[in-house]
N, C-alpha and C positions, 0 to 999 in steps of 0.2 A: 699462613700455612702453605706450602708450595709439596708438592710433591717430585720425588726423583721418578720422573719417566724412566728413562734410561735403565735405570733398575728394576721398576714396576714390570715394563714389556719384558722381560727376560724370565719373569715370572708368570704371567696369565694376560693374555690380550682381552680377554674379557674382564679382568679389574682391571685395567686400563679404562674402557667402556666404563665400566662404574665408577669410576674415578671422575672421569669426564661429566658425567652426569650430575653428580655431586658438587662440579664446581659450577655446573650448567643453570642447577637448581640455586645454587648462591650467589648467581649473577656475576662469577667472577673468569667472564669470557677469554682476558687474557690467557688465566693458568687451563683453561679448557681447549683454547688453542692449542697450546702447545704439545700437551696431549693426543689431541686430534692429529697433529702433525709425525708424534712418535707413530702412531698407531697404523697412519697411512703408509709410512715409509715402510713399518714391517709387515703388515698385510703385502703390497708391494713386491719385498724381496721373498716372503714365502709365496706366491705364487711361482716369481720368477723361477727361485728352487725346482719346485713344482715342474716347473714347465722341462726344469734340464735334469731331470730326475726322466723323465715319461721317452725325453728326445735319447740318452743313452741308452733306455732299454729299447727304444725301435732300432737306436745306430747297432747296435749289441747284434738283434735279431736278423740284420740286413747283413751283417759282416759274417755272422756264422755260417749263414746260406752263403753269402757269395764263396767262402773258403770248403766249406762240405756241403757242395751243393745237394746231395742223398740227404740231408736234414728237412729239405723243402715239401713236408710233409703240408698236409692240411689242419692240421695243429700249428705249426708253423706259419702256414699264411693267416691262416686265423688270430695269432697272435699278433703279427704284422698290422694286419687289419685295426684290430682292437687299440694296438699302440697309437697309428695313425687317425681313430677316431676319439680316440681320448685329448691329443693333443689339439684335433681342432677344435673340440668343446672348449679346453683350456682356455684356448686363443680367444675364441670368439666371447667366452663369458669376463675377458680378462684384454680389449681393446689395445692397452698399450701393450702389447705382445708380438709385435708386430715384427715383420721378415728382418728390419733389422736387427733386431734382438735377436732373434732365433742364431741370425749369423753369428753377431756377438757373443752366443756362449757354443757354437759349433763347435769349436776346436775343442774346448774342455772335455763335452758331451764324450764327441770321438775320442779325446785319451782316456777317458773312464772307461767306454764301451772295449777299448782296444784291451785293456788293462785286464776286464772280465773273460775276454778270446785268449787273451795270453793265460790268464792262469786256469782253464779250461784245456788248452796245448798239454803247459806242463802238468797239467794232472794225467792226462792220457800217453805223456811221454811222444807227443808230438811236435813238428815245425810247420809253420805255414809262413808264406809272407801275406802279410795285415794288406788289404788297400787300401786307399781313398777310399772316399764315399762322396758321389756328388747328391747337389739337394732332389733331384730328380729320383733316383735309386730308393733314398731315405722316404720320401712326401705322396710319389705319384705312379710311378714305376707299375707297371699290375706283372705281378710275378706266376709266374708258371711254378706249380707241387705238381709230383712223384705220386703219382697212382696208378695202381698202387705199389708199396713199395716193392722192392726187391726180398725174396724167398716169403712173397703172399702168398699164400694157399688159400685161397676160395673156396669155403665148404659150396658141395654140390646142392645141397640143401642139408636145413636147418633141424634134419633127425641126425646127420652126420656127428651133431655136437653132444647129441644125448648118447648118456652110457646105459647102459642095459644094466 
């Protein structure tokens, strides 16, 4: 009996696991290798995904501020924030994750994120020219928000807000 990995992963990474198990418990280690080996590879490449999914929506958020800098709200940096703290946990729970990789899917990352600004433009019926993005701007950069924004009105205190 052998089974089609190949097919199996495409369907549930967990009957993958059971599958493995099953020939683990029959002692037949070859066909559980091989298993083992699908399942690495795609744990693996869903991480990686992972990882260039998290790096376009920070490239995304760094490119909007850089183009409309009046975005640079504290929502905004907070989002920043978050993006950049999600992806170090990635990295660090996910070892080979390492700066060259990061390189290796940068340019993708940025024409996705570019891709999300452009059709953000044309929705608004705007032009901007897109930058670069170096890794400093994206990773480490500590950014200045707008506070508060433009046409804030500061209640003087907080009966202002109650209606009679």
């Amino acid at each position: 009996m052998k089974t089609d990995w190949e097919d199996l992963i495409t369907v549930s990474d967990f009957l993958v696991m059971l599958e493995i198990k099953k020939y683990l418990d029959a002692g037949n280690y070859a066909e559980a290798k091989k298993g083992m080996d699908i399942l690495v590879d795609f744990e693996i490449k869903t991480e990686q995904y992972d990882l260039l999914a998290m790096l376009e929506q920070l490239m995304y958020e760094v490119l909007e501020a850089k183009i409309f800098p009046q975005k640079r709200t504290v929502k905004w940096w907070i989002r920043v924030r978050d993006w950049r703290d999600k992806i170090e946990i990635h990295r660090s729970d996910n070892p080979y994750l390492e700066d060259d990789f990061v390189q290796s899917i940068w340019d993708e990352a940025y024409q996705r994120a570019v891709e999300y600004v452009e059709g953000g433009l044309r929705f608004f019926k705007r032009t901007a020219v897109i930058p670069n993005l170096e890794w400093e701007e994206v990773f480490t950069k500590e950014y200045k928000f707008r506070y508060p924004p433009k046409n804030f009105n500061h209640p003087k205190s907080t009966r202002d807000h109650v209606k009679s």
